[in-house]
C-alpha positions as CSV (number, residue, x, y, z in Angstrom):
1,X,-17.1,-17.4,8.0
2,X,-20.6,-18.9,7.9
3,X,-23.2,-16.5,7.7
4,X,-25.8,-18.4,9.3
5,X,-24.0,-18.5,12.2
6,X,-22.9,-14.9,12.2
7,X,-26.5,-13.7,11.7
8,X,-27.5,-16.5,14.7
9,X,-25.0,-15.2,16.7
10,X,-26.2,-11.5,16.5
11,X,-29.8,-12.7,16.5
12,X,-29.1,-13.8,20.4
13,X,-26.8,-11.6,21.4
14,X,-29.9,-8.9,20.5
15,X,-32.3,-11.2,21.8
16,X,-30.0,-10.9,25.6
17,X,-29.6,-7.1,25.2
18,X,-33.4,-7.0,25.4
19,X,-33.5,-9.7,27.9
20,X,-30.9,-7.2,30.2
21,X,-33.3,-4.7,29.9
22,X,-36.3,-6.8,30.9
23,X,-35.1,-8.1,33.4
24,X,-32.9,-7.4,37.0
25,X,-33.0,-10.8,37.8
26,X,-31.3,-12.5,34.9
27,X,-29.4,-9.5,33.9
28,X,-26.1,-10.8,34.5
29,X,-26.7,-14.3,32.8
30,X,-27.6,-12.4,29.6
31,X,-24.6,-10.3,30.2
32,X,-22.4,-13.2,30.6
33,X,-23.5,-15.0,27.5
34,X,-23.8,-11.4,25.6
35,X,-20.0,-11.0,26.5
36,X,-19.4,-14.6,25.2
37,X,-20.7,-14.5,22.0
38,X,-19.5,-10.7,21.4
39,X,-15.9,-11.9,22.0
40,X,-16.4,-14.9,19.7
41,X,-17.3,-12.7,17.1
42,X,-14.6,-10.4,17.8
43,X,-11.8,-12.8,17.6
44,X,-13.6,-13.9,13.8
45,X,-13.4,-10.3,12.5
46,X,-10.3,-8.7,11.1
47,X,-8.5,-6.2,13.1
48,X,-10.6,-2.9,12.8
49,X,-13.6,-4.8,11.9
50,X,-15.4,-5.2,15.2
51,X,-17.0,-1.5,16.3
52,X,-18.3,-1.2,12.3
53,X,-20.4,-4.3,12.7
54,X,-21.5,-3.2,16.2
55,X,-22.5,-0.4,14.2
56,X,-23.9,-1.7,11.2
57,X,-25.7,-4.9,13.2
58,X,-26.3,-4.1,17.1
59,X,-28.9,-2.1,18.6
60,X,-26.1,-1.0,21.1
61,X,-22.8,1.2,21.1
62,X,-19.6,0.0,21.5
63,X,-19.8,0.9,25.5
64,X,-22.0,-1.5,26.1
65,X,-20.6,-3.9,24.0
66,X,-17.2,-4.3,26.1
67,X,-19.1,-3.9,29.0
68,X,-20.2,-7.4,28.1
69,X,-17.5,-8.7,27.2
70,X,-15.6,-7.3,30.4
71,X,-18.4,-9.7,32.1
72,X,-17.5,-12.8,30.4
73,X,-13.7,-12.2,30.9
74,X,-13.6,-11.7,34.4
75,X,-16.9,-14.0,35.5
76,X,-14.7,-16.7,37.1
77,X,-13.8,-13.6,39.6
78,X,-17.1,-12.2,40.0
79,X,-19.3,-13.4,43.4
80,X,-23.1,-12.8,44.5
81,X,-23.9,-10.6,41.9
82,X,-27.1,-10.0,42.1
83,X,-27.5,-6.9,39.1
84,X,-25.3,-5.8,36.5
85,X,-24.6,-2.7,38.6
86,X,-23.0,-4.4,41.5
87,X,-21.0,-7.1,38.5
88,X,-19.4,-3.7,37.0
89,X,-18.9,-2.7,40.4
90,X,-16.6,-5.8,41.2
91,X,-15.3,-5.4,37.4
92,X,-14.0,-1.9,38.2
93,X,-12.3,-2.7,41.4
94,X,-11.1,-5.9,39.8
95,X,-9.4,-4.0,37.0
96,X,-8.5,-1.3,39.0
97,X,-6.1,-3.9,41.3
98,X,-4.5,-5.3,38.0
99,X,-3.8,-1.6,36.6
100,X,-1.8,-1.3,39.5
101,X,-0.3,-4.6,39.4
102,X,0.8,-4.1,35.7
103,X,2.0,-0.4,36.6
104,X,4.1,-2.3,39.5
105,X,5.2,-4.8,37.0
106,X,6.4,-2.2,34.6
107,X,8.1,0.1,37.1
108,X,10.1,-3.3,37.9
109,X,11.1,-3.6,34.4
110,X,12.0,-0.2,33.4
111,X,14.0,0.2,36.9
112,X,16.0,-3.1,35.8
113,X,16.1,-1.5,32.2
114,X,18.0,1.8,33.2
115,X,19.9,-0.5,36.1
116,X,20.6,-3.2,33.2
117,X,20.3,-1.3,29.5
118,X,18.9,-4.4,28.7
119,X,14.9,-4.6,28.2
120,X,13.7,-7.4,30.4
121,X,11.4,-10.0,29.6
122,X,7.8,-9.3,29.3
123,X,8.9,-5.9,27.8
124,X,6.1,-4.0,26.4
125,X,7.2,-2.3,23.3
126,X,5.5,1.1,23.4
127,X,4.1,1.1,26.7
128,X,7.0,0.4,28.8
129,X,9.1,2.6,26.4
130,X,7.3,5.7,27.2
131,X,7.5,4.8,31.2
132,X,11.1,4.2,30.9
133,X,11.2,7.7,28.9
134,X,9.3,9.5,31.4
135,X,11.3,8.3,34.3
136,X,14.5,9.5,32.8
137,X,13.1,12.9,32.4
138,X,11.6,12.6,35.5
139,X,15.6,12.2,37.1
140,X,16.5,15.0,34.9
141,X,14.0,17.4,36.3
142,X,14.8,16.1,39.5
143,X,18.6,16.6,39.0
144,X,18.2,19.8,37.5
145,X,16.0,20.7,40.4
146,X,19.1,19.3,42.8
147,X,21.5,21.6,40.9
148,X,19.5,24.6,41.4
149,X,19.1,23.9,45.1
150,X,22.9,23.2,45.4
151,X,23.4,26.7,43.9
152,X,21.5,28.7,46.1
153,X,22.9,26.8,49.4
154,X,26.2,27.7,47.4
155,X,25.4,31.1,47.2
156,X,23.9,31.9,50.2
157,X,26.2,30.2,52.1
158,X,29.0,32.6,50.0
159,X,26.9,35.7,51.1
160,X,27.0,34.3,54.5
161,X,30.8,34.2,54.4
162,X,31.1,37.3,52.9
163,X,29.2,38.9,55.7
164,X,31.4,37.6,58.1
165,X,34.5,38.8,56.5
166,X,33.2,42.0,56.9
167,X,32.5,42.1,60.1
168,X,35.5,40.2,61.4
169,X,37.8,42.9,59.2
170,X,35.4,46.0,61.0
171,X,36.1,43.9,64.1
172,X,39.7,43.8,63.3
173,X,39.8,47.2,62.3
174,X,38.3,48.7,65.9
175,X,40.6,46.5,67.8
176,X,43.6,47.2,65.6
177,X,42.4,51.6,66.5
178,X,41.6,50.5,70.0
179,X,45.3,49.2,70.4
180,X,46.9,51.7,68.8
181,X,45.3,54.3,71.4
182,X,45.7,52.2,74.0
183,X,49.9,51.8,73.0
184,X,49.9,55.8,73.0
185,X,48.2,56.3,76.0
186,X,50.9,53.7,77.7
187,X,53.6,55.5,75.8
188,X,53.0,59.0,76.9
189,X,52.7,57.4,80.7
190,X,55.9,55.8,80.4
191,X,58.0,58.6,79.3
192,X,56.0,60.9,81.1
193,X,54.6,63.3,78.6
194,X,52.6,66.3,80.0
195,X,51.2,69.4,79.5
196,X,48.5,70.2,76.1
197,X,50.9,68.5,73.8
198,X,50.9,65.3,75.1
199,X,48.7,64.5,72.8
200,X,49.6,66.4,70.1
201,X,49.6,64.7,66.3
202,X,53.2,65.1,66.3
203,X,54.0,63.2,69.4
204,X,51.7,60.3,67.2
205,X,53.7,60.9,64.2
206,X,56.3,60.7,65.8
207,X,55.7,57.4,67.3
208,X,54.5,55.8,64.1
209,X,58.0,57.2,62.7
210,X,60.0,55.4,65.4
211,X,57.7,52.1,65.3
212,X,58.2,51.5,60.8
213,X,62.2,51.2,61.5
214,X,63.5,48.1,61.3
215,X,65.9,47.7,63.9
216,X,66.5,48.6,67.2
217,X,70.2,49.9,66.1
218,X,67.8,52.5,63.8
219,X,65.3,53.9,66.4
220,X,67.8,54.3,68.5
221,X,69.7,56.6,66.4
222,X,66.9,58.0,65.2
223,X,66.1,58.5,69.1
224,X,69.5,60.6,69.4
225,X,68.9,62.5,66.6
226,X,65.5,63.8,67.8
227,X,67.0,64.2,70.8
228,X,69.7,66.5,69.3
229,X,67.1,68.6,67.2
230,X,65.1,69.2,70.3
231,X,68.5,70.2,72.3
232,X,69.3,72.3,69.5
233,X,65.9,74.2,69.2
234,X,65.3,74.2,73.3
235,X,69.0,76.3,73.5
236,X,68.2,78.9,70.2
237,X,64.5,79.3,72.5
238,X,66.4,79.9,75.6
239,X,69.2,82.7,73.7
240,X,66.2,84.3,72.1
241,X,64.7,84.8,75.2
242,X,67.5,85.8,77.1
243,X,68.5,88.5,75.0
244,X,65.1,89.7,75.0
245,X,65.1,90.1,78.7
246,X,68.4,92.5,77.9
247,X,67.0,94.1,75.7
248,X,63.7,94.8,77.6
249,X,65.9,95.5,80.6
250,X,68.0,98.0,79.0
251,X,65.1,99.9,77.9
């Protein structure tokens, strides 16, 4: 690298930095050829080179230097300029539309990526890695998230279920009592039970008895039977009383 034209080139790109400062009018000329010559000497350094000899040879920090040199890049797309404020102005919003251009750009790849398992063209190595890692624990999160939700509409929709069991077996239940009083009451009509002990326990017992056999042929012998016991007992009832009229008649 020449020297001469290394210390040249730093020479002028001083000589603009003052000429910035000095004046609003040309400020984005000097700029411009500040950002030129900055990037030319950029491009002759080794990598890792460049901010030391902003360092070691420019009145300036590194800010300012890419400012410059973000100038020159982009001066084909900058229009009626008229300070350096409204050129990084336009700079901003320039780079601000191709941020999300590129961020466009690399959602398309990494979708046709996890789509594919094959890294597209124009893959960045690094960038578009990490994206493509991020998205697929972004749909983990989002799964696990799903999962969660499914659970809980699971569970509730159990606890809804369970409620109504409940209820429809107390439902069940009262209707089931309400029948069962209602077949007694019909009973005791229909045979024409009366007096206090119509509705005695036994006379339910009894009924419940009658209603587990299982046949006809059965309840109907089991019918006779009762009907024999109660015979039996209404004709000891009758002698005991009889012979207790003799007995209080005789006396």
């Amino acid at each position: 690298m020449d020297s001469g034209i290394v210390k040249n080139r730093a020479d002028r790109i001083i000589e603009c930095h003052r000429g910035i400062s000095g004046s609003m009018k040309q400020a984005v000329d000097y700029a411009l050829e500040a950002g030129q010559l900055l990037t030319e000497q950029k491009a002759e350094l080794k990598h890792g080179d460049f901010l030391p000899w902003i360092k070691a040879y420019m009145p300036f920090g590194q800010s300012a230097a890419f400012n410059y040199i973000k100038i020159y890049t982009h001066a084909a797309k900058l229009h009626g300029c008229g300070t350096l404020q409204e050129a990084y102005k336009q700079i901003e919003q320039i780079e601000r539309e191709q941020n999300k251009t590129e961020k466009q750009k690399a959602y398309t790849r990494v979708k046709e990526y996890n789509k594919t398992g094959e890294k597209p063209e124009g893959w960045r190595r690094g960038t578009d890695d990490k994206l493509a890692e991020e998205e697929k624990d972004r749909d983990v999160r989002i799964q696990k998230f799903k999962d969660k939700m499914d659970t809980e509409t699971a569970r509730r929709e159990q606890i809804g279920q369970d409620r109504q069991t409940r209820k429809e077996s107390i439902d069940d239940l009262i209707k089931a009592v309400e029948n069962q009083e209602k077949e007694k009451t019909e009973f005791r009509k229909k045979v024409g039970l009366t007096g206090d002990n119509a509705f005695h326990d036994f006379n339910d017992l009894l009924m419940r008895y009658l209603k587990n056999l299982n046949s006809n042929g059965l309840k109907i012998e089991a019918c006779h039977n009762i009907i024999k016991i109660c015979k039996g007992v209404v004709t000891s009832l009758q002698q005991e009383a009889v012979r207790g009229e003799h007995l209080n008649g005789g006396a």
